[in-house]
C-alpha positions as CSV (number, residue, x, y, z in Angstrom):
1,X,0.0,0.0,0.0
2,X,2.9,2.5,0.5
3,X,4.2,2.2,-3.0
4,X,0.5,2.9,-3.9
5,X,1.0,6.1,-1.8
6,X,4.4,6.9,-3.3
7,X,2.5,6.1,-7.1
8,X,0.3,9.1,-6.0
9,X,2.7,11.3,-4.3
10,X,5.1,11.2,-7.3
11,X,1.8,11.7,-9.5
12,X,0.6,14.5,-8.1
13,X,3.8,16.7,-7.4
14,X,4.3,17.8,-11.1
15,X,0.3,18.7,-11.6
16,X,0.9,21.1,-8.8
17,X,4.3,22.1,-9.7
18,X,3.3,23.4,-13.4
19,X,-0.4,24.5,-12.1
20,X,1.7,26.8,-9.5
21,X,3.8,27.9,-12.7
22,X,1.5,28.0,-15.2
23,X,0.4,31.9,-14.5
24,X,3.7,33.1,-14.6
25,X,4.8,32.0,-18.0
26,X,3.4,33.8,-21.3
27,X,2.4,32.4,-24.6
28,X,5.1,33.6,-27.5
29,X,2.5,36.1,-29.0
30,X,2.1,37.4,-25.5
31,X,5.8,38.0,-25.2
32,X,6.2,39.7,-28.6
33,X,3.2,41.6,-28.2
34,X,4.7,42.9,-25.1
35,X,7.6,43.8,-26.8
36,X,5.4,45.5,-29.5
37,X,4.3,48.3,-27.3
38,X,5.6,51.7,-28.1
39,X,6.5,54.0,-30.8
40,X,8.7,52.6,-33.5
41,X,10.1,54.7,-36.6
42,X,11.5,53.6,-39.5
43,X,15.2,53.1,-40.0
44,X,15.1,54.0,-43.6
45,X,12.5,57.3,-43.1
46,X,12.2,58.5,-39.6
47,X,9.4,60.6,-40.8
48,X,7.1,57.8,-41.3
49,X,6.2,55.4,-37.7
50,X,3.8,52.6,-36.4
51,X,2.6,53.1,-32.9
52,X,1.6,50.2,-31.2
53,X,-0.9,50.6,-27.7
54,X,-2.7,47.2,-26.7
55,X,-4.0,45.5,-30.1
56,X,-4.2,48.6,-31.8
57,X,-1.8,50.2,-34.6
58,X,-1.5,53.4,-35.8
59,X,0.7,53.8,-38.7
60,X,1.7,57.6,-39.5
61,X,4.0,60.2,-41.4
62,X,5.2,62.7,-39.1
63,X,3.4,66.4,-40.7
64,X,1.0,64.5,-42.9
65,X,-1.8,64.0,-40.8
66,X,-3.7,62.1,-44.0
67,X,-1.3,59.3,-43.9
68,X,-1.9,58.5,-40.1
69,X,-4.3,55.1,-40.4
70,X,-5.3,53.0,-37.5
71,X,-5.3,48.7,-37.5
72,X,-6.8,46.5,-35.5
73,X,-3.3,44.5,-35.0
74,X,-3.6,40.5,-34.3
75,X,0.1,38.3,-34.1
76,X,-1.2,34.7,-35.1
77,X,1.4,31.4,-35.9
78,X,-0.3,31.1,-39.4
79,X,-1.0,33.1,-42.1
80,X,-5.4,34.6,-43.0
81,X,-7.8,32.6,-45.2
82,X,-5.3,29.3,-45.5
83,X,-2.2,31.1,-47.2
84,X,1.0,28.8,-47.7
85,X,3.0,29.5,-43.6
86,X,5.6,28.8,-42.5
87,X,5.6,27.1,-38.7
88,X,8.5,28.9,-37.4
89,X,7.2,32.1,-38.0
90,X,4.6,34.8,-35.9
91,X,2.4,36.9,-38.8
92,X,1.4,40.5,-37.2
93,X,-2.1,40.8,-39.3
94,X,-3.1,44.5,-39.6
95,X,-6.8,45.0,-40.4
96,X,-8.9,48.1,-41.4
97,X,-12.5,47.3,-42.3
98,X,-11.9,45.1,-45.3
99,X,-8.4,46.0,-46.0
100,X,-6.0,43.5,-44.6
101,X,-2.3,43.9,-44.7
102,X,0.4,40.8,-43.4
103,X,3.8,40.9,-42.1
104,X,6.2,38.2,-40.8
105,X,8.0,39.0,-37.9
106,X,11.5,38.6,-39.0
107,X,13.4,40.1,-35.7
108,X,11.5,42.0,-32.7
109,X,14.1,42.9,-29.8
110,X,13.5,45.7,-27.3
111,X,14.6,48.4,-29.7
112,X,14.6,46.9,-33.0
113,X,11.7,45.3,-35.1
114,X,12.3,44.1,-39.0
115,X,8.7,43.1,-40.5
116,X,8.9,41.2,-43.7
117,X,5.8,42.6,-46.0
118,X,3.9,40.0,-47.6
119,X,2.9,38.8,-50.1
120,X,5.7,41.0,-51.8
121,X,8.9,40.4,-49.9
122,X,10.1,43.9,-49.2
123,X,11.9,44.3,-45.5
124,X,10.9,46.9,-43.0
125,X,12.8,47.9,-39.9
126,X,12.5,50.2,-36.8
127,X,14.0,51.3,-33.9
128,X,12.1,51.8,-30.9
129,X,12.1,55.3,-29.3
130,X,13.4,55.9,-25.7
């Protein structure tokens, strides 16, 4: 009967180690979404910026208040309406009413973000400001 107790002891001690864990750690489109937050402006025009503040985008041209558009912003492990993905890779989806626009994250740190623009391949990167 003891190694019954034992059988149920050892049972039971990882179910309430990862249910005392399982708060604590954050889904990898939580963590990049995290990271997300802020005000980013392009390394190739800093005129022109993406502002990101919960699941909202706004993407603007510093001094042309026309070109400032807000998205409703979605990260998602696979690609709108069954488009060829790739497994490996976290899609930030941009929508507007019925314009939708897709990126591949290619490299989000801290400071730095590089989106790849789909479906036509050109690279975008930003720096975070301070």
């Amino acid at each position: 009967m003891s190694a019954e107790e034992t059988e149920s002891v050892s049972t039971s001690e990882p179910d309430s180690l990862s249910q005392q864990n399982e708060p604590v750690l954050e889904s990898a489109a939580d963590k990049k979404r995290a990271l997300l937050q802020g005000t980013w402006y392009s390394t190739e025009d800093p005129k022109s910026y993406l502002k990101v503040k919960d699941d909202q985008l706004i993407m603007g041209y510093e001094g042309i208040e026309s070109a400032t558009k807000n998205y409703a912003l979605n990260l998602a492990d696979q690609l709108p309406d069954d488009q060829p993905s790739n497994p490996d890779t976290q899609y930030l989806i941009l929508k507007q009413g019925e314009e939708t626009m897709t990126y591949a994250i290619d490299n989000l740190t801290e400071d730095s973000l590089k989106l790849l623009f789909l479906p036509r391949g050109n690279f975008l990167s930003f720096s975070k400001t301070k």
